[in-house]
C-alpha positions as CSV (number, residue, x, y, z in Angstrom):
1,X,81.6,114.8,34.4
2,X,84.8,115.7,37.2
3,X,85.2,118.6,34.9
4,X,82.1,120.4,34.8
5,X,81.5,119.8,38.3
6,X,85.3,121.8,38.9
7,X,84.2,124.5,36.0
8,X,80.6,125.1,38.1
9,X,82.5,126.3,40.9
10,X,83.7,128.7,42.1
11,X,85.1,130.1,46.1
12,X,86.1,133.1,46.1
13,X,88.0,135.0,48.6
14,X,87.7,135.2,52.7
15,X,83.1,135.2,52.1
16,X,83.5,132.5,49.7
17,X,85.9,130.7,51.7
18,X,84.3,131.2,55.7
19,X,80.5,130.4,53.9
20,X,81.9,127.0,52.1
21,X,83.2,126.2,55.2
22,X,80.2,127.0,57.1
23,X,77.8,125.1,54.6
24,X,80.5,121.8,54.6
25,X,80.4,122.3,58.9
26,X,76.6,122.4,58.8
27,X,76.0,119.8,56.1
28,X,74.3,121.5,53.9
29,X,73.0,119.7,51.2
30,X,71.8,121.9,47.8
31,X,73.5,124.3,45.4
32,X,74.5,127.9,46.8
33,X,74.9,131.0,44.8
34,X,75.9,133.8,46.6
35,X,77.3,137.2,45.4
36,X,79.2,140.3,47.4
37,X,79.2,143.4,45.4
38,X,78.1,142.2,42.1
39,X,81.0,139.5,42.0
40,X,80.1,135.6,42.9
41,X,81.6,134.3,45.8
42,X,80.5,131.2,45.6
43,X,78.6,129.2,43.3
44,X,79.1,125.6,44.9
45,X,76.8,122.3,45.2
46,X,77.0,120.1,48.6
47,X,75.9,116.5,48.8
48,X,73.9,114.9,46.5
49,X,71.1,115.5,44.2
50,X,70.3,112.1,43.7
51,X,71.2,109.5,46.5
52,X,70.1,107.0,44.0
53,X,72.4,107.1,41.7
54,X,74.8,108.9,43.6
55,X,74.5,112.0,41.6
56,X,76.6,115.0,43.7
57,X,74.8,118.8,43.5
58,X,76.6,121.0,41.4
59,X,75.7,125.0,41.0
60,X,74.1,123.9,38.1
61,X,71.9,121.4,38.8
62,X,68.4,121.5,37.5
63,X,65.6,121.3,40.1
64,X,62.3,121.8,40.1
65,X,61.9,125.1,42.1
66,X,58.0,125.7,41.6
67,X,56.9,129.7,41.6
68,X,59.8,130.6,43.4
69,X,61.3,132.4,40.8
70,X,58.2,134.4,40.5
71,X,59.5,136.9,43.3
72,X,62.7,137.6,42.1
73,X,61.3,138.5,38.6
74,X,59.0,140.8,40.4
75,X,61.8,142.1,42.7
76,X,63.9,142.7,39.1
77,X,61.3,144.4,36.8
78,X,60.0,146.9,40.4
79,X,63.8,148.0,40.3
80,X,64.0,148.4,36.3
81,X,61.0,150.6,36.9
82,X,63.2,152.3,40.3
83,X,65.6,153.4,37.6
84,X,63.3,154.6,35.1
85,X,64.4,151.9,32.9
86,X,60.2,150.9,32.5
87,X,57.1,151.0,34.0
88,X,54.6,148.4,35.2
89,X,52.1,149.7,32.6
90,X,54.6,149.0,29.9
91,X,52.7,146.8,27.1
92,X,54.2,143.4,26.1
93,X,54.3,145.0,22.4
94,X,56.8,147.9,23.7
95,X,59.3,145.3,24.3
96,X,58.7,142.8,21.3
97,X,57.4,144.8,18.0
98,X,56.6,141.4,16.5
99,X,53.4,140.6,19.4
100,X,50.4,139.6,18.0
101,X,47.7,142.3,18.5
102,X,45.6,140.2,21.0
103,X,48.4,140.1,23.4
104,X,50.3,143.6,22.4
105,X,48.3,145.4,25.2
106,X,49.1,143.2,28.0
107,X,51.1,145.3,30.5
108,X,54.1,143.9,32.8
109,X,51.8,144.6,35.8
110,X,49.2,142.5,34.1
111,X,51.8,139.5,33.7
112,X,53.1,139.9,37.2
113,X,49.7,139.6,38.8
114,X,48.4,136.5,36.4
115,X,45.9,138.8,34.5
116,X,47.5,138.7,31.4
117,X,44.6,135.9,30.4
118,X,47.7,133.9,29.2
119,X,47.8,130.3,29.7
120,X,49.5,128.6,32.4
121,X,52.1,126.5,30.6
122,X,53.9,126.1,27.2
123,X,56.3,123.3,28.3
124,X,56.7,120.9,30.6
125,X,58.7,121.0,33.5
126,X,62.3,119.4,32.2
127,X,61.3,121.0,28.3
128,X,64.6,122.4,27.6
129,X,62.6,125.0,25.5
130,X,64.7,128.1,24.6
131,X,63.4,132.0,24.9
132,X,62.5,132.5,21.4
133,X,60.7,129.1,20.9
134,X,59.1,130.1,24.6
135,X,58.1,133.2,23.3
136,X,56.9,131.9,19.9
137,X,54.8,129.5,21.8
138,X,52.9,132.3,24.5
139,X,52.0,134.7,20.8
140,X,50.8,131.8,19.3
141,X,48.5,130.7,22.4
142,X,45.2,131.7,22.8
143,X,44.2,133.9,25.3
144,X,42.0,132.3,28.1
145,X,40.3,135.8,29.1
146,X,40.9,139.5,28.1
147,X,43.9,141.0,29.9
148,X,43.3,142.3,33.0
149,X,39.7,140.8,33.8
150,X,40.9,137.3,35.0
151,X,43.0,136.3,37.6
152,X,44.8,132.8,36.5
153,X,47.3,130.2,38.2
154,X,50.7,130.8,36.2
155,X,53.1,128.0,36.8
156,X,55.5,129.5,34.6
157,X,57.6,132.7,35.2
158,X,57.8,135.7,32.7
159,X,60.5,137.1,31.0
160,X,61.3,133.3,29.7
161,X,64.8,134.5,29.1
162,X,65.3,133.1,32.4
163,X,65.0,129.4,31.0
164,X,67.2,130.4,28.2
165,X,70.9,129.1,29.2
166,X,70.4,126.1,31.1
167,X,72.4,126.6,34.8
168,X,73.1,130.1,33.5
169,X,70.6,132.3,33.1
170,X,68.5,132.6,36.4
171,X,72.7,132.9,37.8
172,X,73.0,136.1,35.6
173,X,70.3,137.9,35.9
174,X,70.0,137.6,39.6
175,X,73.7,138.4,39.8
176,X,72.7,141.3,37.8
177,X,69.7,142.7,39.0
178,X,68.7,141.3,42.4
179,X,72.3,141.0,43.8
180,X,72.6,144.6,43.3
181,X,69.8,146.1,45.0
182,X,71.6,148.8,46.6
183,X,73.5,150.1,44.2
């Protein structure tokens, strides 16, 4: 375990170096990712996860964040659509040729603001359920109301290709997208 705890992270340079500091001074407990100019500077863990059984934080830890994520897929897709990349009124079956026509209509704006009609979940919280099974599972659903008339509680954030490399996939697309706002 010594070894993917050492391969999870990462200080880099004089940011990397004063905010690990900081974080150890202040003790911080939690994983940190932070990243300078598209590059991570540090992708640590501090104190543990589990005082129980003494299991340390790592900056891949899984945790139950809740909707959090919600806002940074938001934040993501409104800066795809900045660079003309797509538009909130894109349909679902623009992006995946293979959606069933019930849900082909359903528009990124729709998803973002729960009014697909889609169901809240399609695994449970620790499901280590991949993006194509994810995906597989929402076109199979049915739809609880016609897109765009119902507002529902989502528990679950869309595009499920964030839930597709365990520790590694909400990492690279924030590093990708959000980190990168200005530029």
């Amino acid at each position: 375990m010594l070894a993917i705890v050492l391969a999870a992270t990462i200080v880099q340079g004089d940011a990397g170096a004063k905010l690990d500091a900081y974080l150890k001074e202040q003790k911080y407990e939690g994983a940190v990712l932070v990243a300078k100019g598209g590059e991570v500077v540090l992708a640590k863990g501090y104190g543990l996860a589990d005082r129980e059984s003494g299991t340390p934080w790592t900056a891949d830890t899984y945790v139950s964040i809740g909707s959090i994520t919600k806002q940074f897929t938001a934040a993501a897709i409104l800066k795809l659509e900045a660079q003309g990349k797509l538009a909130v009124e894109d349909k679902v079956g623009k992006f995946f040729k293979d959606a069933p026509d019930d849900k082909r209509g359903i528009t990124l704006h729709q998803l973002l603001t729960h009014t697909s009609g889609l169901a809240s979940d399609f695994a449970g919280d620790y499901d280590p359920v991949g993006r194509d099974e994810y995906v597989k599972r929402i076109f199979a659903s049915k739809l609880e109301s016609a897109p765009g008339t119902t507002r529902t509680r989502v528990t679950r954030c869309w595009p499920p290709s964030w839930r597709s490399s365990p520790g590694r996939g909400t990492r690279r697309i924030c590093t990708r997208r959000c980190c990168r706002l200005r530029g």
